[in-house]
C-alpha positions as CSV (number, residue, x, y, z in Angstrom):
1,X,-22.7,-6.2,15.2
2,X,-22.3,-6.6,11.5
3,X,-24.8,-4.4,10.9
4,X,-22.8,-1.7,12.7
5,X,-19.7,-2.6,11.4
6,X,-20.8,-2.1,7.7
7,X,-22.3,1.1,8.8
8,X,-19.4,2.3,10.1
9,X,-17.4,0.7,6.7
10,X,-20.1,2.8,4.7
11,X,-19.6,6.0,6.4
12,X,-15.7,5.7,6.2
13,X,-15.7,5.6,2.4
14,X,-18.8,8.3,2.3
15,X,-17.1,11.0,4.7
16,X,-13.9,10.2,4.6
17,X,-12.4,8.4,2.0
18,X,-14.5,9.9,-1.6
19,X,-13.9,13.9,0.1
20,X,-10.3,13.2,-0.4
21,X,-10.6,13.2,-4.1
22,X,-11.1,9.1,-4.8
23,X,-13.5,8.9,-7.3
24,X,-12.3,5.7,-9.3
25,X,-15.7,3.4,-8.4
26,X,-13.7,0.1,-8.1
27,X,-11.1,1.9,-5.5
28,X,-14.4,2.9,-3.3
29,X,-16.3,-0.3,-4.5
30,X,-13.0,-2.2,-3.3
31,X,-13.5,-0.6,0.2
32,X,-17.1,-1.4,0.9
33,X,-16.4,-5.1,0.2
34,X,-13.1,-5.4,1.7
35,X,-13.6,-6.0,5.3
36,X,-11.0,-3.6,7.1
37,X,-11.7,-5.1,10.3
38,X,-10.8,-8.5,10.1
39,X,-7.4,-7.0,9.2
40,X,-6.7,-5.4,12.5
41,X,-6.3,-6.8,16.6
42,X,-9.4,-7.9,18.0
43,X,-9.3,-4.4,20.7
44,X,-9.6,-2.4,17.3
45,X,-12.3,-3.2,15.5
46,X,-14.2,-0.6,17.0
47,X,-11.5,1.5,15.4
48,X,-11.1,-0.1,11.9
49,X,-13.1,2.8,10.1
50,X,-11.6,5.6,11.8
51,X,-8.8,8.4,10.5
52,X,-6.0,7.0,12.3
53,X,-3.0,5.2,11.4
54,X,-3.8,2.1,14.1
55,X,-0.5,1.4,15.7
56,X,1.2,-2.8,14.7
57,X,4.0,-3.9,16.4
58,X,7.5,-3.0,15.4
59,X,6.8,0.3,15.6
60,X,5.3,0.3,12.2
61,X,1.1,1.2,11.6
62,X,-1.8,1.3,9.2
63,X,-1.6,3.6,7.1
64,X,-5.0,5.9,7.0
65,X,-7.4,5.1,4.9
66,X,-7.8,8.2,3.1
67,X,-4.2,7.6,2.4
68,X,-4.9,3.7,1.0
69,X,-8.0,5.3,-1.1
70,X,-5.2,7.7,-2.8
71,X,-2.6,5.3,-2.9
72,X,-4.8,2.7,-4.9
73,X,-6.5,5.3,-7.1
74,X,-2.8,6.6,-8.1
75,X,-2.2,3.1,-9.1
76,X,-4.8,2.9,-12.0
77,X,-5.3,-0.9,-11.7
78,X,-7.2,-2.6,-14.2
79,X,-8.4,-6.1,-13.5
80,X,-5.7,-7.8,-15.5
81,X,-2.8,-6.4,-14.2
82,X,0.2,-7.8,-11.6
83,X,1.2,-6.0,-8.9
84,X,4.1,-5.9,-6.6
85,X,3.5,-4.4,-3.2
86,X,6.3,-3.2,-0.9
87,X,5.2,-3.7,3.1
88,X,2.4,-5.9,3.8
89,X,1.3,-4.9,7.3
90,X,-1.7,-5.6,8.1
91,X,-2.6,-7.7,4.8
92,X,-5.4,-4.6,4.1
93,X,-4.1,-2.7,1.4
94,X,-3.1,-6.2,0.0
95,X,-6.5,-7.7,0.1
96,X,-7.7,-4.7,-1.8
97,X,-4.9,-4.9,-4.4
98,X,-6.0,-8.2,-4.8
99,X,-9.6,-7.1,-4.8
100,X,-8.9,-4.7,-7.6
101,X,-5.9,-7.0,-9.7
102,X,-5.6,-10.4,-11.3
103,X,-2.5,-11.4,-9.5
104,X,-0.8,-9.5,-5.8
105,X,3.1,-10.5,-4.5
106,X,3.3,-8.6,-2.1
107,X,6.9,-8.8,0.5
108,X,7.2,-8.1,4.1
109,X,10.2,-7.8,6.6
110,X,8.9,-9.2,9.4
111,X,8.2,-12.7,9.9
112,X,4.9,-12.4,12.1
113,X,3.4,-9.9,9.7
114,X,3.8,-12.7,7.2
115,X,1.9,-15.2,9.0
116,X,-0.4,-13.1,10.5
117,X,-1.1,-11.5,6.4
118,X,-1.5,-15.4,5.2
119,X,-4.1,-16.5,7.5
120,X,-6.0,-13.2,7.0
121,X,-6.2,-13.3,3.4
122,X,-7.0,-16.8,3.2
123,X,-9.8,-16.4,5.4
124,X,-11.3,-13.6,3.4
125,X,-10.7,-15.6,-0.1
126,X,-7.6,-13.6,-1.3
127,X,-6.3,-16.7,-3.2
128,X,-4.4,-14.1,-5.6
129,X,-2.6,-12.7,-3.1
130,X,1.4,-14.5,-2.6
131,X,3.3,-13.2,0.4
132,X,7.0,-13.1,1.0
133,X,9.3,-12.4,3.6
134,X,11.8,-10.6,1.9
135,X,14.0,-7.3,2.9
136,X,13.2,-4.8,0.0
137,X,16.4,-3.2,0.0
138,X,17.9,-6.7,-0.9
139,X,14.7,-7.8,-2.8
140,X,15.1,-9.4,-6.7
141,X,11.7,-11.0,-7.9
142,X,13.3,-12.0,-11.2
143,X,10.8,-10.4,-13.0
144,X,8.4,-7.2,-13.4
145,X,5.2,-5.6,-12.3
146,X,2.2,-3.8,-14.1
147,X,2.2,-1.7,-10.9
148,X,4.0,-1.7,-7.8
149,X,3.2,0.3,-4.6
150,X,5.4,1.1,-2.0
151,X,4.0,1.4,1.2
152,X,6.4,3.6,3.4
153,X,8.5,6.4,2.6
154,X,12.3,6.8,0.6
155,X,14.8,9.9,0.3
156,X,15.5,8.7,-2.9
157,X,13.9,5.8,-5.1
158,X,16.4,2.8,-4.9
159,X,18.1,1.9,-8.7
160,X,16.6,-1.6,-8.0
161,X,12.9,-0.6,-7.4
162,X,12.9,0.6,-11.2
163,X,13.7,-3.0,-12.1
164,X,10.5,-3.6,-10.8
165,X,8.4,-2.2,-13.2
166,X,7.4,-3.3,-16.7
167,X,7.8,-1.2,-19.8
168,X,4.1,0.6,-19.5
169,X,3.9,0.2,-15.6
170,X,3.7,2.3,-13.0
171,X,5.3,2.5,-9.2
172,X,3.8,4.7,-7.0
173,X,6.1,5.6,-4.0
174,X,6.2,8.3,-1.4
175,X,9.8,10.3,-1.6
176,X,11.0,12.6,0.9
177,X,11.8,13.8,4.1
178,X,9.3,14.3,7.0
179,X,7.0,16.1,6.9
180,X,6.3,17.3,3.8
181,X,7.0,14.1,1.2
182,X,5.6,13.8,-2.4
183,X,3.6,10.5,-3.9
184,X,4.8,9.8,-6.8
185,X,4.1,7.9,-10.0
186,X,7.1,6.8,-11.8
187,X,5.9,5.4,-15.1
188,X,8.3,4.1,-17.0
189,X,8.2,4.5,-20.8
190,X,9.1,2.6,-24.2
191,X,12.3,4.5,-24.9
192,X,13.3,3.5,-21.8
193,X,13.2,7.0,-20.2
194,X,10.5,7.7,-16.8
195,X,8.1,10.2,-16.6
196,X,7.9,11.5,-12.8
197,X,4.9,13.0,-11.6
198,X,4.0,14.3,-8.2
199,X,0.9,13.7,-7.4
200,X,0.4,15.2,-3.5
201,X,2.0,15.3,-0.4
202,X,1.9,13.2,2.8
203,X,4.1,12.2,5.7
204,X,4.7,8.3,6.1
205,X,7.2,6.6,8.1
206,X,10.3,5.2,6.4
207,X,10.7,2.7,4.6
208,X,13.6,-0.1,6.9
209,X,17.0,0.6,5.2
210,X,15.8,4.2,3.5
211,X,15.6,6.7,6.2
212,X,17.7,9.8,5.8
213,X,21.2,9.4,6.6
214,X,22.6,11.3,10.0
215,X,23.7,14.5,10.1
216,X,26.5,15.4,12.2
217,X,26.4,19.3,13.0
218,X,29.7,20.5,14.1
């Protein structure tokens, strides 16, 4: 079974994962070691290395891992660095942020994702990894990131989120509306200006509290 498993693991990063343009060694080195399927239900393991965004409860999901691979190549981690992640899910993407980094807080609206995340990432020897339940609309660490990664869409980047981020540091986030949105890195700089850059596009589901407001056609 293991056997089959890190086949399959193998295969994801060979044909799916490096054809979409991640190259960075420790993102793909990050992926063969981090084991994707003791972050997902029992019924989907079968599924762990597929292209699908596996369905959580809440109506929220995985994101694909093609996606992830971008996502954590955009970041540019170096081992050193602090990151603050947006949406836990699963406890994945956070096991490879904390893979990849020196120190991972990531923060997570629901409750059962938070427990469910914990025990995971103990398990698989995550130590580095600190998660919160904490609304991110609301959300005020007290202090700033080397990189921080939002992991579901915005219409517009929140004031706050900038607070986030370290002179130097870099947030990716996906901005838009369905279905064509943009990641992008949001670096902000010593004069206190940001340089924006879009990097490519996607179509995530919205962040809680960021969707697009209502419009009312008369």
């Amino acid at each position: 079974m293991s056997t089959d498993l890190d086949h399959a693991r193998h295969l994801m990063v060979e044909q799916q994962i490096r054809p979409w343009d991640v190259v960075d060694p420790a993102v793909l080195d990050a992926f063969e070691r981090v084991r994707r399927e003791d972050f997902v239900a029992p019924r989907q393991r079968r599924l762990a290395f597929t292209d699908v965004a596996l369905p959580l409860e809440h109506g929220e999901s995985m994101l694909k891992p093609v996606l992830e691979g971008r996502l954590l190549q955009s970041l540019a981690l170096e081992p050193e660095y602090e990151v603050l992640e947006v949406g836990t899910g699963s406890g994945f993407l956070t096991a490879c942020l904390a893979y990849l980094a020196r120190a991972v807080h990531s923060i997570e609206l629901h409750a059962d994702f938070v427990e469910r995340a914990r025990g995971r990432l103990e398990l698989a020897g995550y130590a580095c990894a600190r998660i919160e339940q904490a609304d991110a609309m609301q959300f005020k660490p007290g202090r700033q990131f080397d990189r921080v990664l939002i992991g579901a869409a915005v219409t517009e980047v929140p004031a706050h989120f900038r607070d986030w981020v370290r002179v130097g540091g870099r947030m990716i986030v996906v901005v838009g509306e369905s279905p064509a949105m943009q990641v992008m890195a949001l670096t902000r700089l010593e004069s206190g200006e940001w340089r924006e850059e879009s990097l490519f596009e996607t179509d995530v589901p919205y962040l809680h509290g960021a969707e697009p407001k209502p419009r009312f056609v008369l």
